[in-house]
C-alpha positions in Angstrom: -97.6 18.8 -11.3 -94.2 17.5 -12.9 -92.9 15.0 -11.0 -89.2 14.6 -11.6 -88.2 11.1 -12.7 -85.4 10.3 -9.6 -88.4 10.9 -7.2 -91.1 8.8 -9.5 -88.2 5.8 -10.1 -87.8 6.0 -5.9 -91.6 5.7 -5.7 -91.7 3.2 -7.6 -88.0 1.1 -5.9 -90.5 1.9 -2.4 -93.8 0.5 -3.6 -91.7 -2.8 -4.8 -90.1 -2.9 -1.6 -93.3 -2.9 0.6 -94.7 -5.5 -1.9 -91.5 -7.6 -1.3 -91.8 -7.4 2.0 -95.7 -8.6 2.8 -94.9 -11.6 0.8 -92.3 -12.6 2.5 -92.5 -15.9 4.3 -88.5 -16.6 5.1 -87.6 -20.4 4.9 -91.1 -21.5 5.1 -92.3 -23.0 1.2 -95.3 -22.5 0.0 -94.7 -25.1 -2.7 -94.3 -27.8 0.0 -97.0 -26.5 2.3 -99.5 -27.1 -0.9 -97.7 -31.0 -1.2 -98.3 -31.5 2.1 -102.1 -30.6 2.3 -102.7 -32.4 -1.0 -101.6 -35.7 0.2 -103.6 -35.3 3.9 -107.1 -33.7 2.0 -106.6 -37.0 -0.6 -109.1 -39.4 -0.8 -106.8 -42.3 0.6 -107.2 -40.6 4.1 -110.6 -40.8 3.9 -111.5 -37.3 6.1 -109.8 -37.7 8.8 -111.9 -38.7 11.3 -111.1 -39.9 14.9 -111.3 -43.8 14.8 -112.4 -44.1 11.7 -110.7 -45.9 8.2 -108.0 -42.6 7.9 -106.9 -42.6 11.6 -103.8 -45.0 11.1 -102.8 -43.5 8.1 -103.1 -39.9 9.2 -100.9 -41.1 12.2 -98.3 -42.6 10.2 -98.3 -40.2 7.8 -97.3 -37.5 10.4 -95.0 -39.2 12.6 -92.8 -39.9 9.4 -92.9 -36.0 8.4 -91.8 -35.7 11.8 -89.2 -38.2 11.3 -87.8 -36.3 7.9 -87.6 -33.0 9.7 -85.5 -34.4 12.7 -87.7 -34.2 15.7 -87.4 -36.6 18.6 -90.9 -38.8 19.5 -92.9 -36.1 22.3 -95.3 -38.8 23.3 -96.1 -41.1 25.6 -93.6 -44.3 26.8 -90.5 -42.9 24.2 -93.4 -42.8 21.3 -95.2 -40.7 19.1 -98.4 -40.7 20.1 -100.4 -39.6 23.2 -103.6 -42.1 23.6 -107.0 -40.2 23.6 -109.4 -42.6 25.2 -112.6 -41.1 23.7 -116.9 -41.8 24.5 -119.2 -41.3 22.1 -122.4 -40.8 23.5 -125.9 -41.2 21.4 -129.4 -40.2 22.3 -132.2 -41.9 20.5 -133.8 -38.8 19.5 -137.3 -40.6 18.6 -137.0 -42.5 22.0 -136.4 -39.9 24.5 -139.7 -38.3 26.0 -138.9 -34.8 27.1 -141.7 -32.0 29.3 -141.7 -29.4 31.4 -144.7 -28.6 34.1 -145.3 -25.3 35.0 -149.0 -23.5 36.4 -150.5 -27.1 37.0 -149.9 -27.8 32.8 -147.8 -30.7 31.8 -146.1 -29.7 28.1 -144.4 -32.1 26.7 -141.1 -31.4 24.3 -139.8 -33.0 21.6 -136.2 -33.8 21.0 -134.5 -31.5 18.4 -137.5 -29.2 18.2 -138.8 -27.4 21.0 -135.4 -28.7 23.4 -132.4 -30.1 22.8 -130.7 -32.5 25.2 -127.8 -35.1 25.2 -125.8 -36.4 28.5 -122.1 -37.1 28.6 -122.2 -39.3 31.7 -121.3 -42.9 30.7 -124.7 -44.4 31.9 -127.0 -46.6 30.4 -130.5 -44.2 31.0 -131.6 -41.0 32.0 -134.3 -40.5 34.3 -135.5 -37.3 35.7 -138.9 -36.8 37.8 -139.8 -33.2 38.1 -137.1 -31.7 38.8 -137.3 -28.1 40.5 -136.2 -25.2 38.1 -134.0 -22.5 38.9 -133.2 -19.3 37.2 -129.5 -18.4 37.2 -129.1 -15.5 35.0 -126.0 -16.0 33.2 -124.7 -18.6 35.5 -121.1 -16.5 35.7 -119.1 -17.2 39.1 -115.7 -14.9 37.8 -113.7 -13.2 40.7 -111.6 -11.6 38.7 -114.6 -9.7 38.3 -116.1 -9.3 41.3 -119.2 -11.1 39.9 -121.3 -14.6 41.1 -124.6 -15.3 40.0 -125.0 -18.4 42.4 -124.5 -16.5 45.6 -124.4 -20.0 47.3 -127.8 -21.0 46.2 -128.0 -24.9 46.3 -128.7 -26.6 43.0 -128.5 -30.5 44.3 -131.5 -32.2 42.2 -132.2 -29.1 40.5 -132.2 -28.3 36.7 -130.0 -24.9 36.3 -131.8 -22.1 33.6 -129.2 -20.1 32.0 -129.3 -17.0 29.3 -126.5 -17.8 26.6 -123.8 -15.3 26.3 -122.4 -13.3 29.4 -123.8 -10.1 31.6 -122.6 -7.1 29.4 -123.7 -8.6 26.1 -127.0 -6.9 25.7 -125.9 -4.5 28.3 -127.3 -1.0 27.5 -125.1 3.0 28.0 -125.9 3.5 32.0 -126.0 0.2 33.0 -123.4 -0.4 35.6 -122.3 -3.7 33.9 -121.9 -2.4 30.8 -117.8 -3.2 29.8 -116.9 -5.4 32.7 -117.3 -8.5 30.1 -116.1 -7.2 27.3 -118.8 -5.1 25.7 -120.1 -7.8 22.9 -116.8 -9.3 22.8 -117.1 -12.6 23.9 -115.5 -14.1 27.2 -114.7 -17.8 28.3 -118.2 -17.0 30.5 -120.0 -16.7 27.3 -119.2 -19.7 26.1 -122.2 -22.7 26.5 -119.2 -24.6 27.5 -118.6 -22.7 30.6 -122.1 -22.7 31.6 -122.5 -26.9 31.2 -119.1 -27.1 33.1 -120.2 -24.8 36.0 -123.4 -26.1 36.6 -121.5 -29.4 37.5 -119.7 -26.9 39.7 -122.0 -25.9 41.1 -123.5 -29.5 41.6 -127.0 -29.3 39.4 -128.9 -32.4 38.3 -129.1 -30.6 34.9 -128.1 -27.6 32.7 -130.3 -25.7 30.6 -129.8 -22.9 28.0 -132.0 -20.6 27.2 -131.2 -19.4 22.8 -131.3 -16.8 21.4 -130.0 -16.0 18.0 -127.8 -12.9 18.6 -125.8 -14.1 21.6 -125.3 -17.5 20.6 -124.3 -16.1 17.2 -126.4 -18.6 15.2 -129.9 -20.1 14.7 -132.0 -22.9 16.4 -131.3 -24.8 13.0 -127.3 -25.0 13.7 -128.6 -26.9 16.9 -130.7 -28.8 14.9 -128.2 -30.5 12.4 -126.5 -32.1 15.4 -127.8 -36.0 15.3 -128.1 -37.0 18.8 -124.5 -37.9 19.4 -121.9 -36.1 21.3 -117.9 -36.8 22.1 -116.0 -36.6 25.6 -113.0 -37.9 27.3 -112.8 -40.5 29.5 -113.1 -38.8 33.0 -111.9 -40.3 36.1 -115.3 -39.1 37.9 -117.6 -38.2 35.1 -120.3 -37.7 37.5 -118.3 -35.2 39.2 -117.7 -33.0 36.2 -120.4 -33.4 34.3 -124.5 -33.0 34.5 -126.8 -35.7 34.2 -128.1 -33.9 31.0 -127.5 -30.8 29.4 -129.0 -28.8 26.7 -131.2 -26.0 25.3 -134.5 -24.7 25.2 -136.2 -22.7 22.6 -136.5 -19.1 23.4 -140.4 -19.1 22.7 -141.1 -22.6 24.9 -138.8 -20.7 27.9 -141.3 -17.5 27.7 -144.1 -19.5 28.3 -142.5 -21.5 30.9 -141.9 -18.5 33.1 -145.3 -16.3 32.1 -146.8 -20.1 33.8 -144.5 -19.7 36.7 -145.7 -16.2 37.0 -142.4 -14.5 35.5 -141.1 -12.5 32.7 -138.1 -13.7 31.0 -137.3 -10.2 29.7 -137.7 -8.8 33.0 -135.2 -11.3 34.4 -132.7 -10.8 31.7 -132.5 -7.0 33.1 -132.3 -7.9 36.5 -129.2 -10.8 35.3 -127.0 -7.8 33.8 -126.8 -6.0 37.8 -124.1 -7.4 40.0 -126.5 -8.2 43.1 -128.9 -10.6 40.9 -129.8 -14.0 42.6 -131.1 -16.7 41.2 -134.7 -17.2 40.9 -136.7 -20.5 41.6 -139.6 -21.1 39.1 -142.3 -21.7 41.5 -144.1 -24.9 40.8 -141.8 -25.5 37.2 -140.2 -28.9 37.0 -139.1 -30.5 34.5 -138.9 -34.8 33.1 -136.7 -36.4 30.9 -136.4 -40.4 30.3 -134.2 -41.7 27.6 -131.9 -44.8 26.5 -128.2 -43.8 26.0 -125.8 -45.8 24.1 -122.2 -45.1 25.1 -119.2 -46.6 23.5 -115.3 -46.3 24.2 -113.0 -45.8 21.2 -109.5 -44.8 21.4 -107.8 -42.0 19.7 -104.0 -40.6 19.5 -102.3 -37.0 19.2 -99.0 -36.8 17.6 -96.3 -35.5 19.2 -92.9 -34.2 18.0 -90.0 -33.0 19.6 -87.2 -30.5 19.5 -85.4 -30.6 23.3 -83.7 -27.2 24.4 -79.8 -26.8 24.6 -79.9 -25.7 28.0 -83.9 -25.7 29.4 -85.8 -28.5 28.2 -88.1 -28.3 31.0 -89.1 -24.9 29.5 -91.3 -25.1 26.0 -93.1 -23.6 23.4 -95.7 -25.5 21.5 -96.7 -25.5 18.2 -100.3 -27.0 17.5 -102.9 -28.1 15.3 -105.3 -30.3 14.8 -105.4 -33.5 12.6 -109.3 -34.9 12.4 -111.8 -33.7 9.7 -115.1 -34.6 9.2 -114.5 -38.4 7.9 -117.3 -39.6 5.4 -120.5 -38.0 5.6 -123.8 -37.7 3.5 -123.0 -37.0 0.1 -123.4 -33.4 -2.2 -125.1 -32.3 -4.8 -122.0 -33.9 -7.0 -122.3 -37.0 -5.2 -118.9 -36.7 -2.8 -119.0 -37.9 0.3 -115.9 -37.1 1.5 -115.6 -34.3 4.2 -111.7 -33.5 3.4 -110.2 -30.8 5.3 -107.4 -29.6 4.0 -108.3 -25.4 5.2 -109.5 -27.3 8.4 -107.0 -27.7 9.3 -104.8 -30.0 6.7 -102.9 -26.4 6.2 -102.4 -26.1 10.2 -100.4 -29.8 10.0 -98.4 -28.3 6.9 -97.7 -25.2 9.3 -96.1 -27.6 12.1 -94.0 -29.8 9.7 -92.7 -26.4 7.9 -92.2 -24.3 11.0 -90.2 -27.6 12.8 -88.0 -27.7 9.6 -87.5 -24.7 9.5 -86.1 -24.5 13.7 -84.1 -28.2 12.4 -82.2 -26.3 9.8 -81.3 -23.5 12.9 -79.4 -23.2 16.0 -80.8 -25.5 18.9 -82.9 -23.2 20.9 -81.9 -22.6 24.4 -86.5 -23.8 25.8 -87.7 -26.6 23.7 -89.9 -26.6 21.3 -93.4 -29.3 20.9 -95.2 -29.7 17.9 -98.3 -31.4 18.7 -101.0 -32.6 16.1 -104.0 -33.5 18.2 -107.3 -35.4 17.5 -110.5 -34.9 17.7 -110.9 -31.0 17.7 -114.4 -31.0 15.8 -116.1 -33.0 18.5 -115.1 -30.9 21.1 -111.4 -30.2 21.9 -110.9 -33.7 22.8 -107.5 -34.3 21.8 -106.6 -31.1 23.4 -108.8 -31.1 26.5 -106.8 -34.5 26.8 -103.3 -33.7 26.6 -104.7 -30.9 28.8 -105.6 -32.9 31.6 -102.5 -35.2 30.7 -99.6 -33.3 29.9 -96.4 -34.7 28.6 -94.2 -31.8 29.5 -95.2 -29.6 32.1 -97.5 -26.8 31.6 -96.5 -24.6 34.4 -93.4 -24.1 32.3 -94.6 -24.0 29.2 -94.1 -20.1 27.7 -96.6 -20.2 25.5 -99.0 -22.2 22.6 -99.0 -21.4 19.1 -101.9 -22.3 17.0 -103.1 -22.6 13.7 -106.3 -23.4 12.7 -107.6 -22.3 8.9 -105.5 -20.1 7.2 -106.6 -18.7 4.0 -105.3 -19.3 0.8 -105.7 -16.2 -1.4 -102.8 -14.7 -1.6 -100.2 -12.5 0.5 -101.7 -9.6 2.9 -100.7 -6.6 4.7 -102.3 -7.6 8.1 -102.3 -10.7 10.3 -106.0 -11.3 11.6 -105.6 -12.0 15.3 -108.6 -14.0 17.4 -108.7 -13.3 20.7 -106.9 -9.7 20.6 -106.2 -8.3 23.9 -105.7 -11.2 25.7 -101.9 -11.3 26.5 -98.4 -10.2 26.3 -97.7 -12.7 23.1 -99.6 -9.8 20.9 -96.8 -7.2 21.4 -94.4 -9.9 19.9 -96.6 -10.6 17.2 -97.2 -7.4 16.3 -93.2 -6.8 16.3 -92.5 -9.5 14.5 -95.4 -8.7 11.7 -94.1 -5.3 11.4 -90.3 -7.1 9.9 -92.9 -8.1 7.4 -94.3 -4.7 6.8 -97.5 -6.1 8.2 -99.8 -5.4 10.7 -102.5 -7.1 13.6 -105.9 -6.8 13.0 -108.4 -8.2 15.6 -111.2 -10.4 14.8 -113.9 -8.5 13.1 -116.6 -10.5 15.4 -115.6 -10.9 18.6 -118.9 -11.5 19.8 -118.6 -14.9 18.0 -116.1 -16.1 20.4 -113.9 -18.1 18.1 -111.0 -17.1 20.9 -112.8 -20.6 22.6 -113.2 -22.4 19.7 -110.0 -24.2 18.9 -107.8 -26.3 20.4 -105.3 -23.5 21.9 -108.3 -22.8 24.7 -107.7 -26.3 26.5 -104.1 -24.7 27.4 -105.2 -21.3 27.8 -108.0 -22.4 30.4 -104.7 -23.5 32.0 -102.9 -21.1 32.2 -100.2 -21.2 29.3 -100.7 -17.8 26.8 -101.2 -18.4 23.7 -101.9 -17.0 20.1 -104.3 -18.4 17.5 -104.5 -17.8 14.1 -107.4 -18.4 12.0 -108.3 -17.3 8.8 -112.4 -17.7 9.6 -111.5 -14.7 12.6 -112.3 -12.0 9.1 -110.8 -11.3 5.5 -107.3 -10.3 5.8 -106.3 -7.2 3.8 -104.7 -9.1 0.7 -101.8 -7.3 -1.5 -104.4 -7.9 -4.6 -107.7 -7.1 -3.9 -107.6 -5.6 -0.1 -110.1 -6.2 2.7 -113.0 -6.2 0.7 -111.0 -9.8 -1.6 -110.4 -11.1 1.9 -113.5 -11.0 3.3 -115.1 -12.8 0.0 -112.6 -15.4 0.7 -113.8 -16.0 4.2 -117.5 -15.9 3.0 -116.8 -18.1 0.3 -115.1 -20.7 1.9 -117.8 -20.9 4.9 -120.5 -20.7 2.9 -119.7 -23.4 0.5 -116.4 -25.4 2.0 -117.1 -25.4 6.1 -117.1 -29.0 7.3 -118.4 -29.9 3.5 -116.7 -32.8 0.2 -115.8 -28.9 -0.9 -113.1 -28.2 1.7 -110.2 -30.2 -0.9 -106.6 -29.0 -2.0 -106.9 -26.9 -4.8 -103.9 -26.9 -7.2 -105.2 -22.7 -8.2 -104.5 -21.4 -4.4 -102.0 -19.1 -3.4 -100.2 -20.0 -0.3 -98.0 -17.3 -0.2 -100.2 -15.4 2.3 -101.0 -19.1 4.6 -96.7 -19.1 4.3 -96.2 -15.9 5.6 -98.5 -16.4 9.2 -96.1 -19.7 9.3 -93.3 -17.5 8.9 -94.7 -15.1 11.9 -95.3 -17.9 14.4 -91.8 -19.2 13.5 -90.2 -16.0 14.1 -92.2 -15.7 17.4 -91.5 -18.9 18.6 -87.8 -18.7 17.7 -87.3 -15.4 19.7 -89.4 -17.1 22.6 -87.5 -20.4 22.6 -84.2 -18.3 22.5 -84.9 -15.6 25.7 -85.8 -16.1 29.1 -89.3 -14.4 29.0 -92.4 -15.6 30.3 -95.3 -13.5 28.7 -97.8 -13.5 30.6 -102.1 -12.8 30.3 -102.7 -9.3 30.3 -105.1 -7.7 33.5 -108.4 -8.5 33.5 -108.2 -11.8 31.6 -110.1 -14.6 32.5 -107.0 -16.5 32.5 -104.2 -14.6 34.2 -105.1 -15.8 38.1 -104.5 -19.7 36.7 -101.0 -18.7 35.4 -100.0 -16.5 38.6 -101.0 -19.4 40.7 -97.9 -20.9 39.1 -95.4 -18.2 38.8 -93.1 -20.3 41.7 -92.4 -22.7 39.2 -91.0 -20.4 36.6 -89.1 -18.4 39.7 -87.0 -21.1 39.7 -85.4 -20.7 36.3 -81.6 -19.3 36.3 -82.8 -16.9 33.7 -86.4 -15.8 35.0 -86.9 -12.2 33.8 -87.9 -9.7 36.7 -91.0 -8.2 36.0 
């Protein structure tokens, strides 16, 4: 067919457009986002890591971008900086002598091979004599629910068994459980996390985790790398909100344990997925631990900016990421030692100093705005978890968090990958301001991996304050050249060789277009937010929304609160 050459010229003006478009990223630079990671993933900065040779530097080196770009100090006493008192904890792994007794048989464990313990109480050993054993299915106490698998079963001295994952993971067509989690999307309750933290709830001696591959979503060796050591906060009663010791079992040394106490593990995991399950004592199972645990304080700092609202300062939005790497490590197969960051998450930092610029060049919002680089993510959501428990400006008015953490760097794309989609009201604003883009939301391509919990934007969302995380490990975003198919080999490429490794460095080949235009989106976002009296809110059936309604009479009181 003869196409006449007006229509094939309009094609053609069309096409250009849409290409115009998904590579637009506003006032947002790629140019300087690339200058900005290459000076944080250099070697002066020496990865990165919480109290180690980097930290000062790091510090100073964002509190004077924050400086340049006109924000006011958001920390503590009129500064920059929030302190992070931090504990690193270390278990002997050679020292600590590990067993469990069940059907008059002693076995005992070894440390990083048939269990896996560590304690993150501040105490100088761990002694356990036989404790009892129970059985608490998936060890999920959720309301919002209508679903408890403690049913007000004691645990005081006892060591609390749990399945990984939540009650619908494995759940099968029939089963009346099947949805109420999620399907195989992960929830907060899925999360080992969540299990450690409610056992103290529930006030255990100990917390045990049962793995398995699939709902963890990876292998015993992942466990295995770890070296003995863990990270907390300091906690004003750490034996209040944490278990004496916590850990995992291997699948294979938890089968035999119940066959001996005259159970089967598969036909308890059946029994865990129905609402009415209780838990199960493991009759004449106990189990012994004894080990030396070195403990020592070492302080930390987030970095806070800020940008104070024209007319509601008490009101914010926050833009986050985080500024620790990996430090120096054991060296590759080049001989680097140096465990950079700049994906994770050296581009998030570019992200904040860009998008505050950008709101510094602009009208003063009406809310303020925060722009906070924290510490310590990789050990745990310390830095976070911290400010958390501490906040500078208060939460209950804060409208929502804004989070970057590893964007990719291949190029502009059609689509937005969205972690954690179907969580709250914040996606409908996304999603409008991606289509001014031409682009779309995608959700994560794995939710069952639970990266929605994985960053620093969970230590808000568990309370309360929505929030939106973008991260370019969530799946391969559908590039402009290349498509889904080029963005998914830049996700496996870069986790496969770059995760945590010397191989995560600036690279002057990238294309930052596409990490420019996600900037660009949380800029708009935020700028719309900061500029309108709404206060989005976690959509039904979040694990989250009862936190936030429990503060809805603080918000009532703004002049300008929006009537649902």
């Amino acid at each position: 067919m003869r196409v006449p050459p007006g229509a094939l010229v309009l094609v053609v003006c069309l096409l250009h457009a849409e290409v115009s478009r998904a590579q637009d990223s506003g006032p947002i630079d790629p140019a300087r986002v690339s200058r900005i990671i290459q000076t944080l993933a250099s070697d002066e900065f020496a990865g990165r890591a919480p109290g180690g040779p980097g930290e000062a530097r790091t510090v100073e080196y964002l509190i004077s971008q924050f400086k340049a770009v006109g924000l006011e100090p958001g920390g503590e006493n009129g500064g920059w900086t929030q302190k992070v008192p931090l504990v690193h904890f270390q278990v002997r792994n050679g020292d600590a002598r590990l067993s469990l007794r069940a059907g008059g048989k002693t076995t005992p464990l070894r440390q990083g091979q048939e269990a896996i313990v560590t304690t993150l109480r501040p105490v100088d050993r761990v002694k356990i004599d036989k404790a009892p054993l129970v059985f608490v299915g998936y060890g999920v106490s959720a309301p919002e629910r209508e679903w408890n698998d403690f049913k007000g079963v004691s645990l005081r001295g006892k060591i609390a068994v749990f399945l990984i994952n939540d009650p619908d993971f494995e759940a099968q067509e029939g089963e009346p459980v099947l949805g109420r989690f999620g399907g195989r999307a992960a929830t907060y309750y899925a999360r080992w996390t969540y299990k450690f933290e409610e056992a103290a709830r529930q006030g255990a001696l100990g917390a045990l985790i049962i793995h398995e591959t699939p709902g963890a979503g990876y292998g015993w060796s992942t466990l295995q790398s770890g070296t003995g050591e863990s990270f907390d906060i300091v906690r004003a009663n750490p034996t209040k909100e944490k278990v004496l010791l916590q850990g995992w079992l291997q699948r294979d040394v938890a089968v035999e344990l119940f066959s001996r106490s005259g159970l089967s593990l598969d036909t308890l995991k059946l029994e865990a997925r129905k609402a009415g399950f209780k838990p199960v004592a493991l009759k004449g199972a106990s189990f012994s631990a004894d080990y030396a645990l070195i403990h020592t304080r070492a302080d930390s700092h987030n970095v806070i900016g800020r940008l104070p609202g024209k007319e509601r300062p008490d009101e914010s939005i926050m833009y986050a990421a985080h500024w620790d790497a990996y430090g120096i490590g054991p060296a590759d197969a080049s001989g680097d030692r140096i465990r950079r960051g700049a994906v994770d998450d050296a581009i998030g930092l570019a992200g904040l100093i860009e998008i505050a610029r950008a709101f510094q060049a602009g009208p003063r919002p009406a809310r303020s705005l925060l722009f906070a680089a924290w510490t310590a993510e990789e050990p745990g959501l310390l830095g976070s978890e911290y400010y958390g428990a501490h906040p500078l400006q208060p939460l209950d008015t804060m409208v929502a968090n804004l989070t970057m953490d590893v964007l990719q760097t291949a190029g502009p794309s059609r689509d937005v990958v969205l972690v954690g989609h179907g969580q709250n009201e914040l996606e409908d604003a996304l999603a409008q301001a991606a289509a001014k883009q031409g682009r779309t939301v995608t959700p994560d391509a794995k939710p069952e991996r639970g990266l929605f919990y994985r960053a620093d934007h969970f230590s808000l969302a568990r309370r309360g304050v929505p929030v939106l995380l973008l991260m370019g490990l969530g799946g391969g975003a559908d590039l402009v050249n290349g498509g889904r198919e080029a963005g998914d080999r830049w996700v496996a490429d870069y986790t496969a060789r770059c995760y945590h490794k010397p191989c995560d460095a600036w690279r002057a080949d990238w294309d930052l277009r596409g990490a420019a235009q996600d900037m660009q989106l949380l800029y708009e976002l935020g700028r719309d937010l900061a500029s309108s009296n709404r206060w989005p809110n976690w959509k039904p059936g979040s694990e989250f929304k009862a936190v936030r309604d429990r503060s809805a009479a603080a918000r009532a009181g703004s002049a300008l609160q929006e009537k649902p």
